[in-house]
PDBQT receptor file of N, H, CA, C and O in Angstrom, charges set to zero:
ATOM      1  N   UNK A   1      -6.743   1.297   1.018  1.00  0.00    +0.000 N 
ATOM      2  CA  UNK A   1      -7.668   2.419   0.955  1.00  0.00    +0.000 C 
ATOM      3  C   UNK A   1      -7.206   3.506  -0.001  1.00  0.00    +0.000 C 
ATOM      4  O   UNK A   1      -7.010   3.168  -1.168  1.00  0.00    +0.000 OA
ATOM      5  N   UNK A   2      -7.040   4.576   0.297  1.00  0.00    +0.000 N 
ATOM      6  H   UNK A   2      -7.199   4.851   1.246  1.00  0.00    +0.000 HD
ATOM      7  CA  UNK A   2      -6.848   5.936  -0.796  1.00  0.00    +0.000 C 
ATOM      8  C   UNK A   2      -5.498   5.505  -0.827  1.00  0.00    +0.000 C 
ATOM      9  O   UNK A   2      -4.905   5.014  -1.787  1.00  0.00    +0.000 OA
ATOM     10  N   UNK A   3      -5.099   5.718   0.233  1.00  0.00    +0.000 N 
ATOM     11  H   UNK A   3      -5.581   6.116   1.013  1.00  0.00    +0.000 HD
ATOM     12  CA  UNK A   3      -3.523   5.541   0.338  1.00  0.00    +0.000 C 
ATOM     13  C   UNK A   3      -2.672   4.762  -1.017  1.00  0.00    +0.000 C 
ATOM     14  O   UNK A   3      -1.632   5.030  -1.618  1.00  0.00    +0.000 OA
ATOM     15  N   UNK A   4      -3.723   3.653  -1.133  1.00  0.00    +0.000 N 
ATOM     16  H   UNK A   4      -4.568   3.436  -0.644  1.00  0.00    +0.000 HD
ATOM     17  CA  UNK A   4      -2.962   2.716  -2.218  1.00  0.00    +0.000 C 
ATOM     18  C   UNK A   4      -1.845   3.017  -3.226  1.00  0.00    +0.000 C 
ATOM     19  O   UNK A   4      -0.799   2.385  -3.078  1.00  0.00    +0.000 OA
ATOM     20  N   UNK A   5      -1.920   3.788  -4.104  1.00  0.00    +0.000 N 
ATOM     21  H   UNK A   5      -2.770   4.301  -4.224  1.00  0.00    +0.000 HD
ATOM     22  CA  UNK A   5      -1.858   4.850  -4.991  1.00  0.00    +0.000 C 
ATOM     23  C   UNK A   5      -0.232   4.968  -4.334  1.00  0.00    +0.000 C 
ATOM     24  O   UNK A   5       0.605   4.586  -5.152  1.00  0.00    +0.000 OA
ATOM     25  N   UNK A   6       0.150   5.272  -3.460  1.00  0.00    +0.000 N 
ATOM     26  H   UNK A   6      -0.530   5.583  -2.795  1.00  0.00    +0.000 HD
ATOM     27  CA  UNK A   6       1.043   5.783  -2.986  1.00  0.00    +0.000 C 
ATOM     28  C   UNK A   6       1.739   4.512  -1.990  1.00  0.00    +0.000 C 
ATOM     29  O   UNK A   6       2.807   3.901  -2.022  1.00  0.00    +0.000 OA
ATOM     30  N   UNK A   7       0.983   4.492  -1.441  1.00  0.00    +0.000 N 
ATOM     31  H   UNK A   7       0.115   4.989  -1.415  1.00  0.00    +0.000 HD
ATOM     32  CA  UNK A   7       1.671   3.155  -0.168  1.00  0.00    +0.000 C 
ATOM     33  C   UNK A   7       2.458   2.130  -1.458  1.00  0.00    +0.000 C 
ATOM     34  O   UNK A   7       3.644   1.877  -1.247  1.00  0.00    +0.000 OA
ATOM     35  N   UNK A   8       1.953   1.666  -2.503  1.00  0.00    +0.000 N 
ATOM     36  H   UNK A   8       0.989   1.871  -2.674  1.00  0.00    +0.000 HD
ATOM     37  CA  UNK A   8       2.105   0.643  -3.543  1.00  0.00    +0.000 C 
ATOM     38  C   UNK A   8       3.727   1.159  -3.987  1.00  0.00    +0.000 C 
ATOM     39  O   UNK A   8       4.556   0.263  -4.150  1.00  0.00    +0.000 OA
ATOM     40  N   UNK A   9       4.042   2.209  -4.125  1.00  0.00    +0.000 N 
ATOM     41  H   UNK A   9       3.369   2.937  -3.993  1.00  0.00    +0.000 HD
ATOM     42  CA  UNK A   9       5.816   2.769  -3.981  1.00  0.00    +0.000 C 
ATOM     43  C   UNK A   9       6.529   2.461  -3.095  1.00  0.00    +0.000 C 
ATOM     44  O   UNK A   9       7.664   1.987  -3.151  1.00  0.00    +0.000 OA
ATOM     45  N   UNK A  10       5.761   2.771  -2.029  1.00  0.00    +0.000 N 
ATOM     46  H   UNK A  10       4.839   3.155  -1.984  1.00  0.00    +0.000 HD
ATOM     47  CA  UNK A  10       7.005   3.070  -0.903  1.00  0.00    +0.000 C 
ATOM     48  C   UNK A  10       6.898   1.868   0.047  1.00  0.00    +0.000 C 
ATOM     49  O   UNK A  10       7.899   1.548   0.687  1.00  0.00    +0.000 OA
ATOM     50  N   UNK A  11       5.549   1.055   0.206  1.00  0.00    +0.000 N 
ATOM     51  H   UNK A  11       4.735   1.315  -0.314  1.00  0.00    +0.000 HD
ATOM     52  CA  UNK A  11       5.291  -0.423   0.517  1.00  0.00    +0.000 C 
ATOM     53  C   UNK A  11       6.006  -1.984  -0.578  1.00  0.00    +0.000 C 
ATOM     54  O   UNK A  11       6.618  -1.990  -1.646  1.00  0.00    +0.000 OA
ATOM     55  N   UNK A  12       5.631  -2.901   0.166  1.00  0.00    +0.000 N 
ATOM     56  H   UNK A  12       5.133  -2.895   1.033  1.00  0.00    +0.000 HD
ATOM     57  CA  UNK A  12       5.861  -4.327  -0.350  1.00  0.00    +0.000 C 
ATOM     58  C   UNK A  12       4.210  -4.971  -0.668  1.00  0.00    +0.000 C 
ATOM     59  O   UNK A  12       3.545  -4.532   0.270  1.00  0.00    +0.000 OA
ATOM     60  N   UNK A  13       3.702  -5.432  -1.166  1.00  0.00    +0.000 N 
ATOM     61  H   UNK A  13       4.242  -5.789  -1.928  1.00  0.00    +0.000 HD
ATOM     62  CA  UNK A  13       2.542  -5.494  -2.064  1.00  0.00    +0.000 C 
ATOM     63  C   UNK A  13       1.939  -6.536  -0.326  1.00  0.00    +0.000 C 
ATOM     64  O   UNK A  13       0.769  -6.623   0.044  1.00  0.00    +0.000 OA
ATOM     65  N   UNK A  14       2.888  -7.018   0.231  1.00  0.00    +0.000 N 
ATOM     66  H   UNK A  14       3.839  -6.948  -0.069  1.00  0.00    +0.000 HD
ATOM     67  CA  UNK A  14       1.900  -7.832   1.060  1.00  0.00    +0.000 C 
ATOM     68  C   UNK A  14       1.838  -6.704   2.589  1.00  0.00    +0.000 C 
ATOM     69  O   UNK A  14       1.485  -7.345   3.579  1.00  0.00    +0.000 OA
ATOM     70  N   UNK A  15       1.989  -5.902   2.744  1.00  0.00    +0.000 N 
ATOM     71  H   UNK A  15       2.275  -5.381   1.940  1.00  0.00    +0.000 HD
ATOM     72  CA  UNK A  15       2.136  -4.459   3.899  1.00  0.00    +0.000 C 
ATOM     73  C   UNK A  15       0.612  -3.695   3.174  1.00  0.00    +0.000 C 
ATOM     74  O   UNK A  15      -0.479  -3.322   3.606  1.00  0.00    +0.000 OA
ATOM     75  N   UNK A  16       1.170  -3.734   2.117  1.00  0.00    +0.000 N 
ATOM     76  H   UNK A  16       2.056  -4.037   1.766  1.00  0.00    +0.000 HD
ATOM     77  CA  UNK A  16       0.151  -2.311   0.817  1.00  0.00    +0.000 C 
ATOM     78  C   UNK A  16      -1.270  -2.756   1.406  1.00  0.00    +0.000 C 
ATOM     79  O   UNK A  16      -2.160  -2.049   1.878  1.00  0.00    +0.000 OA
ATOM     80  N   UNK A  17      -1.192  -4.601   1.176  1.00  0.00    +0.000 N 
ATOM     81  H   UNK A  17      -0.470  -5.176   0.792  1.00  0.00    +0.000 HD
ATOM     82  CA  UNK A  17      -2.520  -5.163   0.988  1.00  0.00    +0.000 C 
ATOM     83  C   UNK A  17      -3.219  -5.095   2.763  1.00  0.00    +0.000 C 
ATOM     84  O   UNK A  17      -4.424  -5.273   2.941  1.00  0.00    +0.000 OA
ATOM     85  N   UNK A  18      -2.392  -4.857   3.775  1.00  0.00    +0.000 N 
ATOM     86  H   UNK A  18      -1.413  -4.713   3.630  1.00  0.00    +0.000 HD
ATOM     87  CA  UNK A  18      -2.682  -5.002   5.105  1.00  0.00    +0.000 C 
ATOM     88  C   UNK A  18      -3.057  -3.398   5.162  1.00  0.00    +0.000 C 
ATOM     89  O   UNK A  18      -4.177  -2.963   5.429  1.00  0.00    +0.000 OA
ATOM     90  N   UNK A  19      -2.059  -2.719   4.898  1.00  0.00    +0.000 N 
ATOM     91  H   UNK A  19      -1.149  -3.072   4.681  1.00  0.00    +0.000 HD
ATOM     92  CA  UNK A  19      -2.272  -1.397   5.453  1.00  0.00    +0.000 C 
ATOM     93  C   UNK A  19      -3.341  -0.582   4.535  1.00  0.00    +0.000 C 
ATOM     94  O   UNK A  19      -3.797   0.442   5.043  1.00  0.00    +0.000 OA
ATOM     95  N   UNK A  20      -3.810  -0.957   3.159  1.00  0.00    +0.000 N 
ATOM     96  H   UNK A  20      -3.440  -1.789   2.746  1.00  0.00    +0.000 HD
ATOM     97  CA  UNK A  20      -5.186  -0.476   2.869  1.00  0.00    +0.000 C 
ATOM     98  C   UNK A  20      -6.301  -0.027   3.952  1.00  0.00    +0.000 C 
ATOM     99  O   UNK A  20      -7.409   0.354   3.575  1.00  0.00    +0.000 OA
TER     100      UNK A  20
């Protein structure tokens, strides 16, 4: 979601893609 932007740093691309 918005978050992306940011989660995509501090996440692992397969978390990023859940937690959108």
């Amino acid at each position: 979601g918005a978050s992306l932007g940011i989660s995509s740093m501090t996440l692992p691309k397969p978390l990023l893609a859940r937690k959108e």
